[in-house]
N, C-alpha and C positions, 0 to 999 in steps of 0.2 A: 667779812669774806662773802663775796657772790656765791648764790645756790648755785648748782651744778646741774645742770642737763642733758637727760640721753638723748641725742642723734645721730643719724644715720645718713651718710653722702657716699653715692652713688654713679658711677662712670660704666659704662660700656660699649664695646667695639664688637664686631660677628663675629670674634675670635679670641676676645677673653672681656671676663665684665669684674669688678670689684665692688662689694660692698663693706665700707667700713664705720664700724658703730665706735661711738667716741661721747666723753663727756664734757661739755663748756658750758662757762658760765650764763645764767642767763642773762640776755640783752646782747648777746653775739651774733651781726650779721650775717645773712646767708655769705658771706664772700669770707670773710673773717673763720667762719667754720669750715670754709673749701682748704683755705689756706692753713688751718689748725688740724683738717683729718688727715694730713701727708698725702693727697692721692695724687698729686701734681708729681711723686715719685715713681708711680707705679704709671703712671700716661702725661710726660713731661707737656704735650702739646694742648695740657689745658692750661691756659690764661688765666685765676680766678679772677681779676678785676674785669674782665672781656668775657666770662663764662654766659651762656643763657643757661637758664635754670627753673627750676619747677619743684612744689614742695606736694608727694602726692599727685603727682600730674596736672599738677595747675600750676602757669606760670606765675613767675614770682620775682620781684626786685633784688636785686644781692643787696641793696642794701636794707631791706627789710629783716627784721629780729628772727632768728628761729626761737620755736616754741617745742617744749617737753615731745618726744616721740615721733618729733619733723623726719621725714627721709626726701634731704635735697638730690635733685635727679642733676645731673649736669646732662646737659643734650646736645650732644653731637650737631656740624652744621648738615641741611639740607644736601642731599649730592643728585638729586634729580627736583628737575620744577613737576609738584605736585602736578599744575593744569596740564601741563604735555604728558607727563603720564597717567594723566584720567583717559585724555585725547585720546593715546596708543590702546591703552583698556578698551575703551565703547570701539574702535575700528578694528583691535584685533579678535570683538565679541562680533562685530557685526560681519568678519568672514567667517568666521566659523557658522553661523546661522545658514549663509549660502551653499 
């Protein structure tokens, strides 16, 4: 029988977030753990073979192993281009200056 290992996957919206601690064998995929913590229940429009992800805030492969104590982040897509709103930042810092 495979050891068992504690982790943590992780989802959140501006209006509800979920974290759920679960135990899997060790050598279980980050995608394989998205798909074994149920969270695709509670936010049906995660994909786990299509998820971006991150273990601790650093991206990370779904198909890469989790390890004891992992907390997989699933990340939401972009909904603004980071450089256009740097852009709006420095022009709406530089009317206020005037």
């Amino acid at each position: 029988m495979s050891q068992l290992i504690d982790i943590e996957v992780v989802y959140g919206l501006p209006h509800k977030q979920v974290l759920l601690s679960l135990k899997v064998p060790a050598g279980t995929t980050i995608e394989n753990a998205i798909k074994l913590s149920g969270i695709v229940k509670h936010f049906p429009e995660i994909i786990p073979s299509e998820a971006v992800v991150g273990i601790f805030s650093k991206a990370d492969k779904l198909e890469n192993t989790v390890n004891n104590a992992d907390r997989i982040e699933i990340y939401r897509p972009l909904t603004a281009d980071p450089k256009e709103m740097r852009k709006l930042r420095a022009e709406k810092a530089k009317q206020a200056k005037k």
